[in-house]
N, C-alpha and C positions, 0 to 999 in steps of 0.2 A: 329221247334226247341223247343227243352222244354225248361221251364225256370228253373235258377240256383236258388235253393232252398236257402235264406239266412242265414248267417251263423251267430250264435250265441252261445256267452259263457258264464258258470256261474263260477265267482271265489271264491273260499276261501284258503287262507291261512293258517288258525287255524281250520276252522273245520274238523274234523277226515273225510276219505274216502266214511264212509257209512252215514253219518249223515242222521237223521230220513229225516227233511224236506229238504236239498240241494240236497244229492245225493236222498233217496230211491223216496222224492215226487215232485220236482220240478224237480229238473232233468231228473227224469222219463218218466215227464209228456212230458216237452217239444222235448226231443228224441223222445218219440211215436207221438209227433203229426206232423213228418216227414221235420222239418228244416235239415239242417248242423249244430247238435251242439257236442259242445264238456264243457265239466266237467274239468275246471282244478283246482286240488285239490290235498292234500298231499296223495298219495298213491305208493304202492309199484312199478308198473310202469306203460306204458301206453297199452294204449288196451279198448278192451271193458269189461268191467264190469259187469256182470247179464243186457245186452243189452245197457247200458249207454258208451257211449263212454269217456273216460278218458284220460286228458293228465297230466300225474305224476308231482307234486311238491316234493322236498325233504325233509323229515321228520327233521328238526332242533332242539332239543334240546325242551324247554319251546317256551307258549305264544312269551316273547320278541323275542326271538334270530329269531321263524318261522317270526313274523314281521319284523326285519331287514333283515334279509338272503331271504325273501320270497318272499318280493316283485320286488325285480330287476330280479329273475328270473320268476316270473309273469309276469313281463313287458317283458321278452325276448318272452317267451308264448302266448303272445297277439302281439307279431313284428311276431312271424312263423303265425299265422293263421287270422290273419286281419280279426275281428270279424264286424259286421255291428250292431252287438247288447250284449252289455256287462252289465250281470249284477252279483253284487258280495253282499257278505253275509256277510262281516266284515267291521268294524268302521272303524278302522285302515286304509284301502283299499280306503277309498274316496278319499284322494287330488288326488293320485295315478292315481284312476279310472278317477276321473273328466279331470285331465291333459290327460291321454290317449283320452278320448273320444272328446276335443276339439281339440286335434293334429291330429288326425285320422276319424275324421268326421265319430265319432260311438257315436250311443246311450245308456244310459249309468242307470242306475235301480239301485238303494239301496234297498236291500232286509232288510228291519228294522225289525230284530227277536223279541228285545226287545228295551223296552224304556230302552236308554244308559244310559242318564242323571238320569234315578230314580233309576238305579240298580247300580249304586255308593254305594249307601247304603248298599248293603246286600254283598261290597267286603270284610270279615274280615282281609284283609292284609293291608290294606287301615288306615294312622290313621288321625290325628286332622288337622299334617301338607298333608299331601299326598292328602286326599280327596278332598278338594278343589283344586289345582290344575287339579287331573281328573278330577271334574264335572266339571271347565273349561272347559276343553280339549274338554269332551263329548260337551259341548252345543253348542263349535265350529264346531266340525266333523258334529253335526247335522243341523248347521246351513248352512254350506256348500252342505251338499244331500237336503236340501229343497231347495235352490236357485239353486245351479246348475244342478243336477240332471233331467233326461227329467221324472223320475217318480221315485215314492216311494212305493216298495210293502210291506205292513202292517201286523203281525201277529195275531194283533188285533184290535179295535177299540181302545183301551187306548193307542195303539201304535200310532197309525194315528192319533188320535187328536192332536199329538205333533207337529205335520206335516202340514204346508201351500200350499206345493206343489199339484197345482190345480191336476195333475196327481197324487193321491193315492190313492190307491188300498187297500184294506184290504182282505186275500188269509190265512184264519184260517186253524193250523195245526190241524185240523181234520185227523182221521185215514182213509187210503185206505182203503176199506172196500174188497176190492180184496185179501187182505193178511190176512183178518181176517176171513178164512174157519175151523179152527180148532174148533169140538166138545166140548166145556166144560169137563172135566173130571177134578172136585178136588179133591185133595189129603184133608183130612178130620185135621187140624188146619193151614193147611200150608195160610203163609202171601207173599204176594209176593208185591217188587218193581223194575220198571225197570226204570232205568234212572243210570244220574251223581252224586256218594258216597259226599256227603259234610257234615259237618255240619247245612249249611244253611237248607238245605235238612233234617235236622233231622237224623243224621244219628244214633250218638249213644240216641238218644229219641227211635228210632225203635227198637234198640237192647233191650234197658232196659224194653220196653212195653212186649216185647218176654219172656224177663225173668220172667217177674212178671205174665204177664199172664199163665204160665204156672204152677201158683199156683192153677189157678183153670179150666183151658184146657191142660191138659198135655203133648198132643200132641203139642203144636201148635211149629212153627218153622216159621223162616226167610226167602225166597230165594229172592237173590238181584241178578240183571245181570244189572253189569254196572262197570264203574272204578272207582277207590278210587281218588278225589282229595286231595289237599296242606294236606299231612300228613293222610288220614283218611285210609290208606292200613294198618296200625299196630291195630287197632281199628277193622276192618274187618275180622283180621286176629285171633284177640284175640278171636271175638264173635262165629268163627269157630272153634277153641279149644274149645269152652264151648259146643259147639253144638248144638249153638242157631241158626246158621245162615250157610245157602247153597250161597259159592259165585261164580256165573257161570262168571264173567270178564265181557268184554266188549260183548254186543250179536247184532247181525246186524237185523236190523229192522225187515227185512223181517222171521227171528226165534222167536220173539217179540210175537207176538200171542199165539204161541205154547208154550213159558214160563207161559205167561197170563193165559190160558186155565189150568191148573195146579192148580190154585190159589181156595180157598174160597172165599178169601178177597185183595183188591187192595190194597194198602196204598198208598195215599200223603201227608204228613203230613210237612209242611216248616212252618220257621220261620214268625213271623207277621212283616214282613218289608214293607216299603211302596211297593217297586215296586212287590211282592208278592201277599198282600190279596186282590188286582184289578187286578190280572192275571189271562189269560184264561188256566186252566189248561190241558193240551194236556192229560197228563196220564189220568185222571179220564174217558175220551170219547177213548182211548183204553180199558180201563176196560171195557166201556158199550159194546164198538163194540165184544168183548171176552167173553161178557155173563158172567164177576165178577163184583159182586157188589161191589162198594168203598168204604174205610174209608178216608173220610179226615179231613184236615185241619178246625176247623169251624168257617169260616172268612165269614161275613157278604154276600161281594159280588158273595161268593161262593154258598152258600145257596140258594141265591134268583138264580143265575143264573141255579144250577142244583136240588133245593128241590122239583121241580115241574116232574121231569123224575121219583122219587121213585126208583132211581138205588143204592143209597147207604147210607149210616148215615154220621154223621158231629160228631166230637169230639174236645175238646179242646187238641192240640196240645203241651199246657206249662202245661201237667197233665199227667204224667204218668197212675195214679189211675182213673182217668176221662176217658183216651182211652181206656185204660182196660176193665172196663166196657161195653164200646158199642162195642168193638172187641169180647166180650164172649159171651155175647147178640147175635150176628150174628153167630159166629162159634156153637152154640150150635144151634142154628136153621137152619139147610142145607136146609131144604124145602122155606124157609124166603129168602135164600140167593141168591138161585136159581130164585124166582121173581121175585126178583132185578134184577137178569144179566139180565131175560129177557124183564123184561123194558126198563133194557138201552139201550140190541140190538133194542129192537125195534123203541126209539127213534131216533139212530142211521140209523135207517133204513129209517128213513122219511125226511134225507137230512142230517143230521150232517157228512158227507164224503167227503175226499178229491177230487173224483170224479168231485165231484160238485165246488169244489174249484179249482182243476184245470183250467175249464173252464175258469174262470176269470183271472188266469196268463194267458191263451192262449189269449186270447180277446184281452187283453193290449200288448203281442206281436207281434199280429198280428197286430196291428193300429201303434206299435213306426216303425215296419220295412216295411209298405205297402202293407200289405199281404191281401189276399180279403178270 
């Protein structure tokens, strides 16, 4: 008789359907490596997904309201499929999770994307009285996934340091190098980022770089694929009137290459907030795996972490005229720009891949449910 393949779920609440690392790379992963799992997450209904099996949560309104309205139907979603391994993606999710998994004698994974407690900082809705109560909050939710929790999986090393829990893992969102087949072909000024519109994010810093620099690249232009957060859709919307900026919406991971490949030049360019300039920046290692070379942010721990690849330049980010500069520098050099991409690819090629990171969520899955 064969054995029943154990079954395991990954939840979120808040994060969108496709999300880069839940749905396109974790979830991916652990599907193909032939458990019983299922995805349950806010999307349009259930089914399989570009092979990911999905069981639909209802889209609710904001952040808050999917946190209240989300999780008693999460909980009903975990009573239908009695999971022997649960692991979820949101802060919020822990007491939640923790209470399920010691009533139901399920194992139970914080998937820690980022440090909660340091990224208090960079919330601008957040003020003098507000904050301190959430960095309360946060250092309770955290301190509940390190003591209860049967494991902790880590985005980073800055994440995991936060972390006691003898079980953690650190499972960097490096790019699937499997999605990233598409030929370089740039468009000759064009900037491209892909992610979530913020301020924090720089949002109007990148338009006004667009502007100015077209005083002396004439060409150059914007294209952002991603969603506008808290107010930045009017801002988006203005810098496409002037004809500074291509806005393609939200783009699901797996078309993410293909916008990439497009590009001269990547941009990340964020605010200097703590939990910020000791982050491992995911976009700049799409950029390398898409053969564009990046502009970023020039934050100490970033330099030292990728000055050594020769995949892109560093600019100060609170300088219009500063960016300027080294975005002209490169756009007027395509043959310069192109030795970057192919450094980064080939950096990229020597392990920086989720491939390889997979592995290691498999390992720790295998050992929490008994799998040989």
């Amino acid at each position: 008789m064969s054995q029943v393949s154990p079954r395991i779920v990954h939840l979120s609440t808040v994060h969108n359907g496709h999300d880069n690392r839940v749905f396109n790379k974790e979830a991916r992963a652990v599907a193909a490596a032939g458990y019983d799992f299922h995805l349950v997450i806010s999307a349009e209904r259930d089914g399989l997904d570009d092979g990911v099996p999905v069981v639909a949560l209802h889209r609710t309104g904001g952040r808050v309201l999917r946190m209240l309205a989300g999780q008693p139907e999460a909980w009903r979603a975990l009573s239908r499929l009695r999971p022997q391994l649960l692991q979820i993606h949101d802060p919020e999710l822990i007491p939640m999770a923790l209470l399920w998994g010691r009533s139901h004698r399920c194992k139970v994974i914080y998937d820690a994307h980022e440090d909660l407690v340091g990224q208090v900082d960079t919330k601008p809705y957040l003020n003098r009285l507000t904050r301190p109560l959430v960095r309360c909050t946060a250092r309770i939710l955290v301190g509940l996934a390190d003591r209860g929790a049967d494991s902790i999986v880590a985005a980073t090393e800055t994440v995991a340091a936060g972390f006691g829990n003898s079980r953690t893992v650190v499972v960097h969102n490096y790019p699937w190098l499997a999605n990233f087949t598409v030929d370089p072909a740039p468009v000759a000024g064009r900037l491209v980022y892909a992610g979530d519109l913020s301020q924090e994010r720089r949002l109007s810093f990148m338009i006004d770089v667009v502007r100015a620099l077209r005083e002396r690249v004439p060409k150059a232009h914007l294209v952002l694929a991603g969603r506008p957060l808290r107010g930045c859709g009017p801002v988006v919307e203005a810098a496409v009137a002037e004809g500074l900026v291509d806005h393609l919406g939200l783009v699901a991971p797996t078309r993410v290459p293909a916008v990439l490949a497009s590009a001269q030049v990547g941009l990340v360019f964020l605010e200097p907030l703590p939990n910020y300039v000791r982050s491992l920046p995911t976009k700049l290692f799409e950029y390398m795996a898409a053969q564009v070379p990046f502009c970023a942010s020039d934050f100490p721990a970033w330099r030292q972490m990728f000055a050594g690849y020769h995949a892109g330049r560093f600019a100060d980010s609170e300088s219009v005229q500063a960016a300027v500069q080294v975005l002209a520098e490169m756009l007027e050099d395509p043959a310069g720009c192109a030795r970057m991409g192919a450094a980064g690819r080939a950096a990229v090629d020597r392990g920086l891949t989720f491939e390889a990171q997979a592995q290691v969520l498999l390992d720790l899955t295998a050992q929490l449910v008994g799998r040989p």
